[in-house]
C-alpha positions as a Markdown table, in Angstrom:
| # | Residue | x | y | z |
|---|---|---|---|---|
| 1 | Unk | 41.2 | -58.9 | 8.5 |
| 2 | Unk | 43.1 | -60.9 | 11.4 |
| 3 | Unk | 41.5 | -61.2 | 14.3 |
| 4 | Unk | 43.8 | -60.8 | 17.6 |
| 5 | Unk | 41.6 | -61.8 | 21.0 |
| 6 | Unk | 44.9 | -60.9 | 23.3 |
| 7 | Unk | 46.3 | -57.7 | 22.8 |
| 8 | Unk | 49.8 | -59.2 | 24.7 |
| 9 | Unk | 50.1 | -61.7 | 21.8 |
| 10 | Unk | 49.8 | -59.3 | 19.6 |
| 11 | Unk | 53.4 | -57.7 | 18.0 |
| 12 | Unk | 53.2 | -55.3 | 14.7 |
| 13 | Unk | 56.3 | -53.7 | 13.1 |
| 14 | Unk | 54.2 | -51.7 | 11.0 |
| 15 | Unk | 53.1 | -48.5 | 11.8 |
| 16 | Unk | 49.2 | -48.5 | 13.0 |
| 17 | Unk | 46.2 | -45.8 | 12.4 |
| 18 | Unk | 43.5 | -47.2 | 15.0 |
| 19 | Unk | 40.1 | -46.7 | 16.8 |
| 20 | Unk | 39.0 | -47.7 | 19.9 |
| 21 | Unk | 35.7 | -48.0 | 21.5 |
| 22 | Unk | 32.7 | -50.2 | 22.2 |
| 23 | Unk | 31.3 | -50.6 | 18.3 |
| 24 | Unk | 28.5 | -52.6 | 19.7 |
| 25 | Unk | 26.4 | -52.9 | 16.5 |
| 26 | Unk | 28.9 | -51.3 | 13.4 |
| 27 | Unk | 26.6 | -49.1 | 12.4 |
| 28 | Unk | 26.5 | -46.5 | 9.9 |
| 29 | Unk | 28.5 | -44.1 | 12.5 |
| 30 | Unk | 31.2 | -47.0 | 13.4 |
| 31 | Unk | 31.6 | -47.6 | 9.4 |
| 32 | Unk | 31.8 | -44.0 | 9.1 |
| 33 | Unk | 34.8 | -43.9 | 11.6 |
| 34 | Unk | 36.1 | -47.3 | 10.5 |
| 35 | Unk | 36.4 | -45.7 | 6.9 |
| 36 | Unk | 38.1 | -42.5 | 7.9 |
| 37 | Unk | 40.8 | -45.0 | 9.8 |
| 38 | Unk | 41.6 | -46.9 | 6.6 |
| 39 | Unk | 41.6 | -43.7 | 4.6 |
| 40 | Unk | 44.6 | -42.3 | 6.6 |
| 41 | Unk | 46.3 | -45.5 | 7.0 |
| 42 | Unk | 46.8 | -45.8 | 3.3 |
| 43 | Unk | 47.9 | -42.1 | 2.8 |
| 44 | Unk | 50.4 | -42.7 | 5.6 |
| 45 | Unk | 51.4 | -46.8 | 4.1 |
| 46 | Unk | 50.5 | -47.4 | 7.6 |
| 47 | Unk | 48.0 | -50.8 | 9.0 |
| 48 | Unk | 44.6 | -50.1 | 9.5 |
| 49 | Unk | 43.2 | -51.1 | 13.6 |
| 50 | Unk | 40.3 | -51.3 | 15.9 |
| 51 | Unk | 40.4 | -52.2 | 19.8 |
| 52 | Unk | 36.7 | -53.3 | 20.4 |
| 53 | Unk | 36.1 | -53.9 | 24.0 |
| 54 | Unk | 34.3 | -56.6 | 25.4 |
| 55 | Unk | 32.1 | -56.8 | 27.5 |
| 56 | Unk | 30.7 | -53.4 | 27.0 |
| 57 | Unk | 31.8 | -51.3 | 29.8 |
| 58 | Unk | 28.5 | -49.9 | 31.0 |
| 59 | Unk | 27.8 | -53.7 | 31.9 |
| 60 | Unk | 30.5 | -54.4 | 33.5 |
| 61 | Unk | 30.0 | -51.3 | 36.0 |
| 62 | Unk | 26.7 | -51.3 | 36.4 |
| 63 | Unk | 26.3 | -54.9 | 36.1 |
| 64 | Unk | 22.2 | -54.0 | 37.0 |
| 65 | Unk | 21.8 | -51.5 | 33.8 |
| 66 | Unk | 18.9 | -52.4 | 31.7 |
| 67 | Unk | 21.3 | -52.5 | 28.4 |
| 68 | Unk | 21.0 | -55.0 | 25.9 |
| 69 | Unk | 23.5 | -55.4 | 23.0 |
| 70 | Unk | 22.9 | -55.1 | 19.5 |
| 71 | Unk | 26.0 | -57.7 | 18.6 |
| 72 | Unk | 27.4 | -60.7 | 20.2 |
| 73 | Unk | 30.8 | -60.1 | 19.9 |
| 74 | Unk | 30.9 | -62.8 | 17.2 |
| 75 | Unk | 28.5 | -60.5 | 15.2 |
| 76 | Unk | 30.6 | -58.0 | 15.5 |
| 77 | Unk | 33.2 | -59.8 | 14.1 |
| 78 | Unk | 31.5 | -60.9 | 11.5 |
| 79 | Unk | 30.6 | -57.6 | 10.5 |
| 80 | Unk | 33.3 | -56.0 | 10.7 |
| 81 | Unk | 34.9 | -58.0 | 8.2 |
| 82 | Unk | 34.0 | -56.7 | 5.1 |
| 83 | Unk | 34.9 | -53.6 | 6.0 |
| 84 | Unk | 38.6 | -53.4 | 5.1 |
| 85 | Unk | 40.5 | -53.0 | 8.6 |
| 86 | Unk | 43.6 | -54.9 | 9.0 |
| 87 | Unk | 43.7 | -56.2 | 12.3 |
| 88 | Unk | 40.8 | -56.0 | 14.9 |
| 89 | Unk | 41.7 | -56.8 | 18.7 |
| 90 | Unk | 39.3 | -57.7 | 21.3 |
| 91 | Unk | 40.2 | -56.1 | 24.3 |
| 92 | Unk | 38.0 | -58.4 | 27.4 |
| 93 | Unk | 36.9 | -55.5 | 29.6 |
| 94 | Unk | 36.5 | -56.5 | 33.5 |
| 95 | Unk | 36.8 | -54.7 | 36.6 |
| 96 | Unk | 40.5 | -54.9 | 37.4 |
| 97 | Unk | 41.2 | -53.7 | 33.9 |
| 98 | Unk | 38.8 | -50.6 | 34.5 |
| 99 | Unk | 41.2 | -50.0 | 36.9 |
| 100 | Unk | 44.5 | -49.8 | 34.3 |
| 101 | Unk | 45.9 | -45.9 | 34.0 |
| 102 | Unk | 45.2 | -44.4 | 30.5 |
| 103 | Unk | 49.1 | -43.9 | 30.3 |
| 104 | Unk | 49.9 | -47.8 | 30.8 |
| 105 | Unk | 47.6 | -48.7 | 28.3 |
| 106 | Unk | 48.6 | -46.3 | 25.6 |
| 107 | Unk | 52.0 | -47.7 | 25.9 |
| 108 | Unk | 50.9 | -50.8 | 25.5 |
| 109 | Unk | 48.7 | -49.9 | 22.6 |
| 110 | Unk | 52.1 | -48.0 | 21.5 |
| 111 | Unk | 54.7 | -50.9 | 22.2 |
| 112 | Unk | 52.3 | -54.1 | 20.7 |
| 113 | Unk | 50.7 | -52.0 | 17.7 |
| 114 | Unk | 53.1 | -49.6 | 16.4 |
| 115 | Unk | 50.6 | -47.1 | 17.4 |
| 116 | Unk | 51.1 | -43.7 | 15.4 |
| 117 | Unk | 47.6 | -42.0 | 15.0 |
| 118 | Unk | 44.2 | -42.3 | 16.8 |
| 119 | Unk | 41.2 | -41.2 | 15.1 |
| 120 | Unk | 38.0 | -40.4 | 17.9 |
| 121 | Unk | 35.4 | -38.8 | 18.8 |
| 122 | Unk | 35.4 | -35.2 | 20.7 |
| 123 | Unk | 34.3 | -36.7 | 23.8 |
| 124 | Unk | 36.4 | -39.9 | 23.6 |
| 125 | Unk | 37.9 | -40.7 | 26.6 |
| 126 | Unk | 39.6 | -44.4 | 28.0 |
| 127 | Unk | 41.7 | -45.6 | 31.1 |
| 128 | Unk | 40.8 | -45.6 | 35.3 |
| 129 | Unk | 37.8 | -43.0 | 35.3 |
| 130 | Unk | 37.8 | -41.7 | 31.8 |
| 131 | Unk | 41.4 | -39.7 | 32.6 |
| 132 | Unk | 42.4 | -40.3 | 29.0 |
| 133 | Unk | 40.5 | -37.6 | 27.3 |
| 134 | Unk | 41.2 | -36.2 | 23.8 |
| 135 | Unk | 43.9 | -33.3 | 25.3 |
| 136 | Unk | 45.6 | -36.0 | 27.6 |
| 137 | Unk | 46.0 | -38.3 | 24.1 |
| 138 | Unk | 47.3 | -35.0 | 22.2 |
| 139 | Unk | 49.8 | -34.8 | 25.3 |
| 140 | Unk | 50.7 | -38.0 | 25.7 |
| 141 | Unk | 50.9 | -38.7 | 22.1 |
| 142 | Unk | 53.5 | -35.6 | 21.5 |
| 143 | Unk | 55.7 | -37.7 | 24.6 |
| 144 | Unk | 55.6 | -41.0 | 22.5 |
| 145 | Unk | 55.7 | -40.3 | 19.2 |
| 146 | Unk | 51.3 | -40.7 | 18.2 |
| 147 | Unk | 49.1 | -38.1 | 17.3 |
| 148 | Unk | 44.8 | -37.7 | 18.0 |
| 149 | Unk | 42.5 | -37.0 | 15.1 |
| 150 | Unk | 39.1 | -36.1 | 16.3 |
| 151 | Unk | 36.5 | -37.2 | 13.8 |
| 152 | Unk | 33.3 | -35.4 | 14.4 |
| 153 | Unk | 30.1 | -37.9 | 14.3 |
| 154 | Unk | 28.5 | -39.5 | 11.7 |
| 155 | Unk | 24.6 | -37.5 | 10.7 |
| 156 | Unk | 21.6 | -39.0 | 9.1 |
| 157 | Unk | 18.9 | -36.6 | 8.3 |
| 158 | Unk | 20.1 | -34.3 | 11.3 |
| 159 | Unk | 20.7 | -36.9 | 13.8 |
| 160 | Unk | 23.4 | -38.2 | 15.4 |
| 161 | Unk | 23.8 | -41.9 | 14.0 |
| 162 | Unk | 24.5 | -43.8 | 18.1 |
| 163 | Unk | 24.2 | -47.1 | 19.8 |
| 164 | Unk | 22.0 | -45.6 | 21.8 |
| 165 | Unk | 19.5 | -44.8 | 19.1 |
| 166 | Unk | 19.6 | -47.5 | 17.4 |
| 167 | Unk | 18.9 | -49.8 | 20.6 |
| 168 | Unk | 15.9 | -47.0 | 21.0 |
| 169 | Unk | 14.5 | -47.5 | 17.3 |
| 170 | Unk | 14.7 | -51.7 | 17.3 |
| 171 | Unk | 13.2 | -51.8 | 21.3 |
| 172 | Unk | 10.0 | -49.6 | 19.5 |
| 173 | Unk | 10.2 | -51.8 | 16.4 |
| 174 | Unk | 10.6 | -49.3 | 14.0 |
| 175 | Unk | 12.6 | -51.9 | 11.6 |
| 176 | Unk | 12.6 | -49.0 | 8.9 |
| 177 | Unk | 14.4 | -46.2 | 11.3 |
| 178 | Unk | 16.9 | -48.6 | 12.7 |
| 179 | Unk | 17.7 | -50.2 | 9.5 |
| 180 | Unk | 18.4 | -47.0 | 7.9 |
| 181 | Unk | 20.9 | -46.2 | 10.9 |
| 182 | Unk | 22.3 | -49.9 | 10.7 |
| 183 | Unk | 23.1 | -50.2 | 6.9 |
| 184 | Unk | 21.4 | -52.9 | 7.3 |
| 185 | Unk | 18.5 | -55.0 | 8.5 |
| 186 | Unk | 18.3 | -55.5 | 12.4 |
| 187 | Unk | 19.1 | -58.8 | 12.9 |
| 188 | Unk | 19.4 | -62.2 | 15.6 |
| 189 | Unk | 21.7 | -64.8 | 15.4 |
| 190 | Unk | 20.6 | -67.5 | 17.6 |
| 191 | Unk | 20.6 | -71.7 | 17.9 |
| 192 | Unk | 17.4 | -73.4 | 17.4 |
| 193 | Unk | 16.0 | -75.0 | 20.3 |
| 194 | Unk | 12.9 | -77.8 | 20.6 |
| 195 | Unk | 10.0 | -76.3 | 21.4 |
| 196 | Unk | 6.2 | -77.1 | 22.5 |
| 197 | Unk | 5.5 | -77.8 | 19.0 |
| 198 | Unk | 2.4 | -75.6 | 18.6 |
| 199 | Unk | 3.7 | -73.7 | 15.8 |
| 200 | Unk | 3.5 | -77.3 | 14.2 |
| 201 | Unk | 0.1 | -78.6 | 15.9 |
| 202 | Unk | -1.8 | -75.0 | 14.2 |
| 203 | Unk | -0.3 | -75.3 | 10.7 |
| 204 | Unk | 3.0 | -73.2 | 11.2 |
| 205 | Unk | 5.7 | -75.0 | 12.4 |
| 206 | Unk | 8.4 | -72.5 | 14.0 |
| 207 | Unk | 12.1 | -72.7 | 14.7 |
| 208 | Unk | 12.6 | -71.4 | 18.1 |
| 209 | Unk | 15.6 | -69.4 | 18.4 |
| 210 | Unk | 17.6 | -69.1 | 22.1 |
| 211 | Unk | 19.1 | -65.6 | 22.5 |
| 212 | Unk | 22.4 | -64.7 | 23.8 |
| 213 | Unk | 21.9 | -63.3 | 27.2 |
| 214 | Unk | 21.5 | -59.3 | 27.2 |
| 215 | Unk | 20.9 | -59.3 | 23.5 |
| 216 | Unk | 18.3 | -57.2 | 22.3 |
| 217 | Unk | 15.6 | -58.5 | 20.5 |
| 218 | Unk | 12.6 | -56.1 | 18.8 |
| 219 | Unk | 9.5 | -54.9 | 20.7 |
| 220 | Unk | 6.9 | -57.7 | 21.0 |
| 221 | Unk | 5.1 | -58.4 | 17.8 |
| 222 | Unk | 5.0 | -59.9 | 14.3 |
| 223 | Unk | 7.4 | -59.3 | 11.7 |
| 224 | Unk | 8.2 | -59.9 | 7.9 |
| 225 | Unk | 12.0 | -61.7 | 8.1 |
| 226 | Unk | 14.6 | -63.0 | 6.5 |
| 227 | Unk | 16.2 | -65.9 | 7.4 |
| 228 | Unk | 19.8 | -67.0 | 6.6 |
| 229 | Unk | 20.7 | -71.0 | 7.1 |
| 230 | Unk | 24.3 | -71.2 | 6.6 |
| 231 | Unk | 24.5 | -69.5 | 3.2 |
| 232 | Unk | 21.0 | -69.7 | 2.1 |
| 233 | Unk | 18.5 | -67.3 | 2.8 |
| 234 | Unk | 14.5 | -67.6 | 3.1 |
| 235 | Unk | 11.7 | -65.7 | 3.7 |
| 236 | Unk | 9.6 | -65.8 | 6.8 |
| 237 | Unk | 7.0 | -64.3 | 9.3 |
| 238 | Unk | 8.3 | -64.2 | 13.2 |
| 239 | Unk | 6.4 | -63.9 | 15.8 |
| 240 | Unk | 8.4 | -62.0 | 18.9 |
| 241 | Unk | 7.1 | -62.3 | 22.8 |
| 242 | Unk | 5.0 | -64.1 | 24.8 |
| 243 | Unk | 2.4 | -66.0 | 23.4 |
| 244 | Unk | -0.5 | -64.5 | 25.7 |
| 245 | Unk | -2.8 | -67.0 | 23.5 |
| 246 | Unk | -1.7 | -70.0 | 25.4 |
| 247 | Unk | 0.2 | -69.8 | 28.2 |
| 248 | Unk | 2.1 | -65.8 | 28.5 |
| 249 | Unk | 5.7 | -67.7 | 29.0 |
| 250 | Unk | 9.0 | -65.9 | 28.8 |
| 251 | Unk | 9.8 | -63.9 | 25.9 |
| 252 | Unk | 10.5 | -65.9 | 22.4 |
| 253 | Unk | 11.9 | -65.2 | 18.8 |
| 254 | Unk | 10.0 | -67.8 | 16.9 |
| 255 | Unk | 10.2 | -68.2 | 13.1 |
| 256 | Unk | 7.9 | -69.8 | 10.6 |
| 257 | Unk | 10.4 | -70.0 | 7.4 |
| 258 | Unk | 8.7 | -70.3 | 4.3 |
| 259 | Unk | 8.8 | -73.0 | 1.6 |
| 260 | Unk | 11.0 | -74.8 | 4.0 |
| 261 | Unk | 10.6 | -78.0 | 5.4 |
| 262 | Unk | 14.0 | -80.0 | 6.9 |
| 263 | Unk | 15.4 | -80.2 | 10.7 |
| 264 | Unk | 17.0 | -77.4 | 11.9 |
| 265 | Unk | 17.6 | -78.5 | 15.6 |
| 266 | Unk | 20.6 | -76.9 | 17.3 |
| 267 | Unk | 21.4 | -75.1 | 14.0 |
| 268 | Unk | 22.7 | -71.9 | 13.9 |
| 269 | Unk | 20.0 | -69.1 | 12.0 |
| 270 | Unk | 20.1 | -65.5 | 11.5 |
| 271 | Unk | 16.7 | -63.9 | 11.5 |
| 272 | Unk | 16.8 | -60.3 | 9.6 |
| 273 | Unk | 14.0 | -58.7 | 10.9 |
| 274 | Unk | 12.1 | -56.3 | 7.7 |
| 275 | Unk | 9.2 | -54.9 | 9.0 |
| 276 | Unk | 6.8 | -54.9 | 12.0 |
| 277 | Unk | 3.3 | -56.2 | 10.6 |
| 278 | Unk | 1.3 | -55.6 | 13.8 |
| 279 | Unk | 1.9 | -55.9 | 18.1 |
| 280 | Unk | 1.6 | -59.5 | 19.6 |
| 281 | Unk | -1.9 | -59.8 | 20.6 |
| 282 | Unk | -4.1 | -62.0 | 22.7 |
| 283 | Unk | -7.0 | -63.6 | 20.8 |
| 284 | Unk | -10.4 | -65.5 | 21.6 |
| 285 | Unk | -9.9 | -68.8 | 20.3 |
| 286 | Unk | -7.3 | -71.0 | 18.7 |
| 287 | Unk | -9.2 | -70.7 | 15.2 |
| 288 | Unk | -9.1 | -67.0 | 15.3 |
| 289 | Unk | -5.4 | -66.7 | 16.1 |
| 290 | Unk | -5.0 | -70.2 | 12.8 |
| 291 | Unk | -6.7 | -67.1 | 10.7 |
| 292 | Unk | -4.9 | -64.1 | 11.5 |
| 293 | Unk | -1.5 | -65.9 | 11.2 |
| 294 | Unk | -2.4 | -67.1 | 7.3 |
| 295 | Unk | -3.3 | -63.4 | 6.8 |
| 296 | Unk | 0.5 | -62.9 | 8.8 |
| 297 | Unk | 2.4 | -64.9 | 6.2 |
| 298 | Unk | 0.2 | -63.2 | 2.9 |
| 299 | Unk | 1.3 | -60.0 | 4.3 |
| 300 | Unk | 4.9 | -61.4 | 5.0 |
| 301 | Unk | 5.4 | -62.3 | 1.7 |
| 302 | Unk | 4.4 | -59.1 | -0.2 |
| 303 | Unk | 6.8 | -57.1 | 1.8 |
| 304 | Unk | 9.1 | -59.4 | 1.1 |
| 305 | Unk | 8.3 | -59.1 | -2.7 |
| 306 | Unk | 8.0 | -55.2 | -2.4 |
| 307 | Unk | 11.9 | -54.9 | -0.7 |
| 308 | Unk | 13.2 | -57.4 | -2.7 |
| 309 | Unk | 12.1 | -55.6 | -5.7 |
| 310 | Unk | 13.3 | -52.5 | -4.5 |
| 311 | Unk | 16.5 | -53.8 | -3.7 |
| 312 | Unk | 17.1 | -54.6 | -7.1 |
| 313 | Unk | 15.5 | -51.1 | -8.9 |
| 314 | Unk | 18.0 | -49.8 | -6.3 |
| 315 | Unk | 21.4 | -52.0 | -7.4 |
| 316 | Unk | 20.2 | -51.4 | -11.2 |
| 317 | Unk | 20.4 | -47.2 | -10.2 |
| 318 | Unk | 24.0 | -47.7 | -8.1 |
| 319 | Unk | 24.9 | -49.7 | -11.5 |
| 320 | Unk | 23.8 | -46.9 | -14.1 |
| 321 | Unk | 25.2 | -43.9 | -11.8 |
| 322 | Unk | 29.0 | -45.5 | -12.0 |
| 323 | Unk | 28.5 | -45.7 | -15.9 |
């Protein structure tokens, strides 16, 4: 997959099937749609595209929205990679270009990227004030040579896999729901910054993760989690919020990594959060909280156990059923 981050660099002779949008989060909806768009590029010999746009343009607009992203734009990257697209293009979203016509950026789409199908959704729409809806494309595209596919969205169990419900799901920390509509575990990538050293002073010492501002992080609480250090991965217990023990600071992602014991400051971690064990909680006395964080990390690890043994019953099925 290459990786374009200025579309006016950007010059393909080979015809192009492409998507555009958002993505924030590739989940199972964008890998749906993502799938679809390599499918027809290969029955047409065609190159496979995405134009993700960055920032997201609900925060650029409405630069007071509550929203929080699920990806850095590096994450998104970084998943999208395995999926098989040909190119990806980042497409930096600010005010003036909220202002470009959907006509002058469909030509450029057409002139840079060989452009000759769009796959979208129904309600798809891009350029100044959304102008460049699905029967403006179907239009436009008849004028210059493209034609508009409209994929219809992506189900699980009756729902509409979205963004929108996903962000819902991790901000409750319902790690099961979200990571079913994630194909994945809900995750934090994040450097590790010195702390107080508490963690340390009671018996767990924690790597203290900063946050990318606007990036969402799960509801206040403790978690099972597992932690990836450049290509190694660990178990560990997490403890997400406050602290209202000691001192009720700002909001923290904190990780106690397990059967781990080397320097990890200004490292770069991923934290894949498994399951919610129980809410962040204020308690009567340092000795009380030492207890309930040893019962924390004997919990941790049997969930830990339990999916990782269910992750391999499940890769021994996948294995049998292709027989």
């Amino acid at each position: 997959m290459e990786i374009f981050r200025d579309i006016n660099t950007v010059q393909l002779h080979r015809p192009t099937v492409l998507t555009i949008g958002s993505f924030d989060g590739i989940h199972r909806g964008h890998q749906y749609l993502i799938g679809r768009v390599i499918a027809r590029a290969r029955e047409l010999n065609a190159a496979s595209a995405l134009v993700t746009l960055h920032p997201h343009p609900k925060i650029v607009l409405h630069p007071n929205s509550p929203m929080r992203y699920l990806s850095t734009i590096e994450e998104r990257l970084d998943w999208l990679a395995p999926l098989g697209l040909d190119y990806v293009i980042v497409f930096p979203f600010s005010l003036e270009t909220s202002q470009v016509r959907a006509r002058a950026f469909i030509e450029l789409l057409v002139t840079r990227l060989h452009l000759i199908e769009i796959l979208c959704g129904k309600d798809f729409a891009l350029g100044y004030k959304r102008e460049g809806n699905v029967e403006f494309l179907r239009a436009l595209g008849r004028e210059l040579g493209f034609t508009v596919t409209v994929v219809e969205p992506h189900t699980l169990d009756g729902q509409i896999v979205s963004s929108t419900r996903v962000r819902e799901l991790i901000a409750q920390g319902e790690m099961d729901a979200a990571t079913r509509l994630l194909g994945r575990y809900p995750s934090v990538r994040g450097r590790v910054i010195e702390g107080d050293k508490r963690g340390r002073a009671l018996g767990f010492p924690t790597a203290n993760l900063a946050i990318a501002e606007r990036r969402l992080i799960p509801a206040d609480g403790i978690y099972a989690v597992r932690v990836k250090i450049g290509e190694q991965w660990y178990g560990g217990a997490a403890n997400v919020g406050v602290r209202p023990t000691f001192d009720k600071g700002h909001r923290l992602v904190e990780v106690y990594i397990f059967d781990f014991d080397a320097d990890l400051y200004d490292q770069v971690i991923e934290v894949h959060f498994v399951k919610r064990l129980r809410p962040e909680k204020k308690f009567e006395s340092v000795d009380a909280l030492i207890e309930q964080m040893k019962r924390d990390v004997v919990e941790a690890r049997a969930v830990l156990a339990q999916t990782e043994q269910r992750g391999i019953i499940e890769h021994e099925i996948a294995k049998n059923l292709e027989r």
